[in-house]
N, C-alpha and C positions, 0 to 999 in steps of 0.2 A: 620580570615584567618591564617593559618598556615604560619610560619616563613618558609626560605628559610631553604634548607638542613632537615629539618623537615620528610620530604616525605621519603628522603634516610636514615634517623634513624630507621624509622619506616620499612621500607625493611629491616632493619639488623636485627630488633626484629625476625621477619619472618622467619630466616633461617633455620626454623627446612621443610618447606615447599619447592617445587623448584620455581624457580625463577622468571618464568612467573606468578607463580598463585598468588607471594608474590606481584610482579605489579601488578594485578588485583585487591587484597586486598585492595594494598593502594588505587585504584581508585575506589571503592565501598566503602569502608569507609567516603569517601569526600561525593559521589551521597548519599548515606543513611542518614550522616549526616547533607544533607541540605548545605553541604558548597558549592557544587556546583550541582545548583537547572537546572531543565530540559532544554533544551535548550545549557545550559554551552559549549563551547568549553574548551574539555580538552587537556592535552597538549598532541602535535605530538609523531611520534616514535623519530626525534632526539630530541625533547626536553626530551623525558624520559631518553632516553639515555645522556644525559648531567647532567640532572637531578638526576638518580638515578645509574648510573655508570654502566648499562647493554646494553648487545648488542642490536644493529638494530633488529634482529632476535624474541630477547625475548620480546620486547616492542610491536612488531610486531604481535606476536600471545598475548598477551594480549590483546592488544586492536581488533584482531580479534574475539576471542573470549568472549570478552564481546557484541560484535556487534554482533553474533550469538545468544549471553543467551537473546537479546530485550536490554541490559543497556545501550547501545550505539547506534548512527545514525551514519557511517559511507559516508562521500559522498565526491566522486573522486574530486582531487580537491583542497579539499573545507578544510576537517577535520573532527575530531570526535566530536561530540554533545553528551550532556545525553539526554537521549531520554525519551519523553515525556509518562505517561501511556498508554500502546494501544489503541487505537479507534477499534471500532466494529462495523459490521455488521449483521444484524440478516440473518441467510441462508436460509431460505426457503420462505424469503417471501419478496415482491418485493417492497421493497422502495426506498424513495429519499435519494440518500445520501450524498444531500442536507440537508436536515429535518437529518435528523442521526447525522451530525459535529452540527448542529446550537441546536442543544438539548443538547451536548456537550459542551454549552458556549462557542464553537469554532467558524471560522470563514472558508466559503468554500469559494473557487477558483475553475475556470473550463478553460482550456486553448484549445479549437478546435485547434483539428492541422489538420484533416479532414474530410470535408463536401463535399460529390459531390455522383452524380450517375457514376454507374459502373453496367459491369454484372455481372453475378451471376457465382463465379465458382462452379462446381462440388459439392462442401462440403455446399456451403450458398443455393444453390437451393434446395439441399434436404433439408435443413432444412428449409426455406421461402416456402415448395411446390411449388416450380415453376421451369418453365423448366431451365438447365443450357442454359446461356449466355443472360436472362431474365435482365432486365434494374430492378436494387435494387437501395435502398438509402444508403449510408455508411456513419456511423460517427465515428471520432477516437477523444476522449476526454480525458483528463488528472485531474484527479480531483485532490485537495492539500486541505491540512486541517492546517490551519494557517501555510500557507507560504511550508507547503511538501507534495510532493504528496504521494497520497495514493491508487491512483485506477486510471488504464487503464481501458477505457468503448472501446472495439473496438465493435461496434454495426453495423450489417446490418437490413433495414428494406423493409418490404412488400409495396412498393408505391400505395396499393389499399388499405392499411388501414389508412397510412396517408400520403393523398398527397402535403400536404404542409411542412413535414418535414425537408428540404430544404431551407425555405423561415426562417427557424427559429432561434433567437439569440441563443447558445447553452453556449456562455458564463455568461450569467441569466438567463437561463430556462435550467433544465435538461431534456434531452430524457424521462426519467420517467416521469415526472411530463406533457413533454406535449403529451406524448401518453398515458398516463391515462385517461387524455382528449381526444383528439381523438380516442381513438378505446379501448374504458374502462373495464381493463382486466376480463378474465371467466377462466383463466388456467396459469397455467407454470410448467414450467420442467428445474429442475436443475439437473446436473453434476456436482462433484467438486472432483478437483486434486490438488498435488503437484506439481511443476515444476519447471523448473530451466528458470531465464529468459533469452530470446533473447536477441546480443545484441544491435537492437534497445529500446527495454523495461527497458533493465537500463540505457541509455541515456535518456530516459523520465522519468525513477520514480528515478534517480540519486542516483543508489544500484552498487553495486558491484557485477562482473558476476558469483560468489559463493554464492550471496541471495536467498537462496529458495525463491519462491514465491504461494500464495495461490489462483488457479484459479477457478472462477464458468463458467461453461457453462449453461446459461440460454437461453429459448425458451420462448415467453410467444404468450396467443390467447386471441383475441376478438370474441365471440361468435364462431362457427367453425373455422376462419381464423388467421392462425400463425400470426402474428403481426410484430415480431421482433426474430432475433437472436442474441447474445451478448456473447464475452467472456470478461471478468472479471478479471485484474491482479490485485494482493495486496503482495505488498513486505511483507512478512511473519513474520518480526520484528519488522512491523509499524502497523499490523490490526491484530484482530484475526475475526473470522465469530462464531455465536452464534445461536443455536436452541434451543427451547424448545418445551414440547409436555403435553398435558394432563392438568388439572386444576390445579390452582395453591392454596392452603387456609392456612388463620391462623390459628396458634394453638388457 
């Protein structure tokens, strides 16, 4: 561990840089060098400010900024964390992301926050083909990959493809996993955008309402019949999404 005042030496080395980036340095220097390993809380804006003798302001876009490059977790609250290497998901192709964290040597969580039938407005009928104000099944799930989340699943489903959906734990079984089973996929169709989140969404994925975020819109079918409709939140500094195409060989 570095001695006390240590931190603020090492800013005076810096001064040829300006004075946000020379904070930055020193808090990259720490993450890089392992002294303070993923997870870490590092210190506040007043503690840098006490610490390294700079304003609110400048401690302030440092640590924004490094929360923006992925080196930081910022969360309301709470404080700034190093943030762990991004988790992925593969884009085009419809898995558990379940099985995704636990291939990860991580550890998932799924927190239901809603389960229930509702109709169909205007946007989930076209997409479910069925008429609007049609009785669907809705799920709103929060998934967390050792202890953070990572994915909003706000899913509507086809109640003629799986009628027990409803009936099911959604906190150990994913949507995916039991409608693979019930209505064992023949298609999908992905969408994907940047966005900025709502702020319900960063009261669930515990971001800050300047986190871009990374959304899919997914359709998928069982045999002719749409299945499900789903959009997909991913805080854009905690996941990145991955495709590949065409064979892959060794030299």
């Amino acid at each position: 561990m570095k001695r006390p005042g240590e931190m603020k030496r090492e800013l005076a080395e810096n001064d040829s840089t300006p004075l946000y980036a020379g904070v930055k340095q020193v808090i990259l220097d720490r993450i890089q060098s392992g002294e303070w390993p993923p997870k870490y809380r590092v210190p506040s804006e007043n503690e840098l400010v006490v610490e390294l003798g700079v304003s609110k302001m400048t401690a302030n876009r440092a640590l924004r900024e490094l929360a923006n490059e992925g080196e930081l977790i910022r969360i309301q609250g709470v404080g700034s964390f190093v943030a762990e290497r991004k988790g992925y998901s593969a884009l085009f192709e419809v898995r558990n992301i379940a099985e995704e964290i636990a291939e990860r040597g991580h550890v998932h969580e799924a927190a239901v926050v809603v389960l229930a039938q509702e109709t169909a407005s205007p946007e989930v009928a076209d997409a479910l083909e069925l008429p609007i104000g049609a009785a669907v099944f809705h799920s709103l799930i929060v998934h967390s990959e050792n202890g953070v989340p990572v994915q909003i699943e706000d899913r509507f489903v086809h109640p003629e493809a799986a009628p027990e959906y409803l009936a099911q734990d959604f906190s150990t079984l994913t949507p995916n996993a039991y409608l693979t089973a019930a209505a064992p996929l023949s298609g999908s169709e992905h969408v994907v955008e940047a966005a900025m989140p709502q702020a319900w969404e960063c009261k669930l994925l515990t971001i800050m309402k300047t986190e871009p975020c990374l959304t899919i819109r997914r359709r998928t079918w069982s045999a002719k019949q749409v299945v499900s409709t789903a959009r997909l939140v991913y805080p854009g500094h905690r996941y990145r999404l991955e495709a590949r195409s065409g064979k892959m060989f060794e030299e």
